[in-house]
Residue frames relative to the residue before (quaternion, step in Angstrom):
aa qw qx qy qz dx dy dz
X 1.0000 0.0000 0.0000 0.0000 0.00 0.00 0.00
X 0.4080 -0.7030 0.5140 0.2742 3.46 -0.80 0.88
X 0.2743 -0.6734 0.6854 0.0394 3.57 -1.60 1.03
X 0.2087 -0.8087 0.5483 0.0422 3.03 -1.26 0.31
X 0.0499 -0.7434 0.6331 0.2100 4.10 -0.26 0.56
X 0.0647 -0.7529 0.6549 -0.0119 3.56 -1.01 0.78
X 0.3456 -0.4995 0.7672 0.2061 3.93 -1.89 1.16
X 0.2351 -0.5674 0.7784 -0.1304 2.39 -1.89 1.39
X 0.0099 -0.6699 0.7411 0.0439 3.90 -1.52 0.72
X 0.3485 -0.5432 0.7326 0.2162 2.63 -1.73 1.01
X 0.3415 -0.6328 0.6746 0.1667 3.34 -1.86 0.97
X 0.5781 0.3925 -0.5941 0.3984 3.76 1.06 -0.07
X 0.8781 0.2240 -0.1199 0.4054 4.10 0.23 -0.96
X 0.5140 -0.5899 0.4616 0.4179 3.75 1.19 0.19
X 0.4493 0.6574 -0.4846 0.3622 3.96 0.66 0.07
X 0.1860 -0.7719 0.6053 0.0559 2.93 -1.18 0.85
X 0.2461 -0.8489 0.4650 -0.0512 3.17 -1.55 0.89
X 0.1627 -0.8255 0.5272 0.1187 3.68 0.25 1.20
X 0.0378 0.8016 -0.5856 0.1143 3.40 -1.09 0.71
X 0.1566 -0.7542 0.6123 0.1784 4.09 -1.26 0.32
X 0.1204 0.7459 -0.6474 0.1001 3.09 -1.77 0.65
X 0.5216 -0.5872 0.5190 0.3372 3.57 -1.07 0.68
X 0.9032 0.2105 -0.0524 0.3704 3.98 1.20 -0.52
X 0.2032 -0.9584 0.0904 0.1788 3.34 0.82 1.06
X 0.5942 0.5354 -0.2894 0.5259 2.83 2.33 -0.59
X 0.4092 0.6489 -0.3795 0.5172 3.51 1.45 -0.48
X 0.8513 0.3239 -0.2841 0.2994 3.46 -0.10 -1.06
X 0.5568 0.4895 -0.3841 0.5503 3.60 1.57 -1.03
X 0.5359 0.4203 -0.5906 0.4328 4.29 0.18 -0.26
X 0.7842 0.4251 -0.3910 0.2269 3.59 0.24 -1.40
X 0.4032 0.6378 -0.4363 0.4901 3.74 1.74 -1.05
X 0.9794 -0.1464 -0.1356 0.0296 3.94 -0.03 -0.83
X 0.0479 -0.6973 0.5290 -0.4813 2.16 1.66 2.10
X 0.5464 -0.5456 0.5371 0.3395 4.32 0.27 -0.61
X 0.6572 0.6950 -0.2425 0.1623 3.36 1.02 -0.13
X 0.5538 0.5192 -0.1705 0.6282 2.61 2.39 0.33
X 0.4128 -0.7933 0.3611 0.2644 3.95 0.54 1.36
X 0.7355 0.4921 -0.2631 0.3841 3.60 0.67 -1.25
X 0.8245 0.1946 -0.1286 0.5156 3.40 1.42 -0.42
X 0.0131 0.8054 -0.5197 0.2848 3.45 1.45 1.04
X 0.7756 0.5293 -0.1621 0.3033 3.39 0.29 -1.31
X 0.8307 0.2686 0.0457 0.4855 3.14 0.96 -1.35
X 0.3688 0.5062 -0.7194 0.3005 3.50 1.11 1.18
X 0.4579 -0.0078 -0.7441 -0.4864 0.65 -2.58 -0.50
X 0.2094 -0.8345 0.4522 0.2352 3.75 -0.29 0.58
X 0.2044 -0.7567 0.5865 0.2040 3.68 -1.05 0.49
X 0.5142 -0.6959 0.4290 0.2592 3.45 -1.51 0.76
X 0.4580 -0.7932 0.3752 0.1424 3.74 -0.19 1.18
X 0.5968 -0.2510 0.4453 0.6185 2.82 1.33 -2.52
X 0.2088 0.7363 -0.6231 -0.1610 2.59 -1.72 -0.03
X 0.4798 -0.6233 0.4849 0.3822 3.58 -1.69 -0.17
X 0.4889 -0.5732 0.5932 0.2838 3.46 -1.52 -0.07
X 0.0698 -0.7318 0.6767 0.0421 3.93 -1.07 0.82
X 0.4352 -0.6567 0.5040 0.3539 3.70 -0.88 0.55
X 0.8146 0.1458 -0.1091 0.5506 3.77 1.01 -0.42
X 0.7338 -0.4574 0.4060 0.2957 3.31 -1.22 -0.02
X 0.5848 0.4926 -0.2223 0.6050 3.59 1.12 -0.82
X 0.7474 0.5020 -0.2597 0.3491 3.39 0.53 -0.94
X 0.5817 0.3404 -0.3482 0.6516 3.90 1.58 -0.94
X 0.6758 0.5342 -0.4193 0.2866 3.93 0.21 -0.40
X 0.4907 0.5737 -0.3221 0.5712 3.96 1.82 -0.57
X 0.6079 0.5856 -0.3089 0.4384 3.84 0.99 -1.38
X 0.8314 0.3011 -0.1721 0.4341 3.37 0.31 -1.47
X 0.4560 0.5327 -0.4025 0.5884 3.87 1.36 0.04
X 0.5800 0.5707 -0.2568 0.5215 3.66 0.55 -0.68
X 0.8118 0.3138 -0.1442 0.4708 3.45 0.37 -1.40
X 0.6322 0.5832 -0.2624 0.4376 3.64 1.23 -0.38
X 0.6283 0.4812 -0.1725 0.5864 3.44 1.83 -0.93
X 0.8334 0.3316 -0.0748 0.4358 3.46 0.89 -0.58
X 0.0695 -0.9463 0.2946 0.1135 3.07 0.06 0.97
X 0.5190 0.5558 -0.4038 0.5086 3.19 1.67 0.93
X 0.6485 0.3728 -0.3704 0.5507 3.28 1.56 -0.07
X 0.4633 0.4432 -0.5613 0.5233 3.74 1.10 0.40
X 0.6446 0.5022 -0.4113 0.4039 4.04 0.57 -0.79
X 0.6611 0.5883 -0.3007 0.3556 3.58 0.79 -0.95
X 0.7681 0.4679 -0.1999 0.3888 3.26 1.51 -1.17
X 0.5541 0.6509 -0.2043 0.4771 3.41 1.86 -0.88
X 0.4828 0.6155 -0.2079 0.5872 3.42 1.86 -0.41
X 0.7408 0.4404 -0.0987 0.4976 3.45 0.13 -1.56
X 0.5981 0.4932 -0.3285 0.5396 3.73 1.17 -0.73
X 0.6733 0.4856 -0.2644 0.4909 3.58 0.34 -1.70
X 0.7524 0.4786 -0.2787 0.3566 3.91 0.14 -0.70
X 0.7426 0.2239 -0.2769 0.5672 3.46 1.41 -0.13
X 0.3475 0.7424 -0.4605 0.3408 3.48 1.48 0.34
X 0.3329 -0.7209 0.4700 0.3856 4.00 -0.56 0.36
């Protein structure tokens, strides 16, 4: 089953937020509905981008990757923003 790691912005502080799921509109309603603790605070969030992963394991290494690394979190917040309308 495809997965997906997707950038999120908050529209209250401009932060951005990298995240995975198997559903992307599903997950941005639940981000700002409150149903997601770590980012309660800081909707509303818009959807930037995202990538495609053939598997689950695969978008969950990406976004672990992109969370540890902050030139591959810079590389990816880039690559999002540039195909964002």
């Amino acid at each position: 089953m495809k997965c997906y790691v997707y950038l999120l912005q908050s529209e209250k502080d401009g932060d951005f937020y990298i995240g995975q799921t198997q559903n992307v509109a599903q997950r941005l309603a639940q981000h700002n509905e409150g149903k997601v603790k770590s980012t309660r605070c800081r909707r509303p969030f818009k959807l930037i981008g995202y990538e495609e992963h053939e598997t689950r394991a695969d978008a969950r290494f990406s976004e672990y990757e992109m969370k540890r690394h902050s030139d591959k979190k810079r590389q990816f917040i880039h690559r999002m923003m540039e195909v964002s309308p």
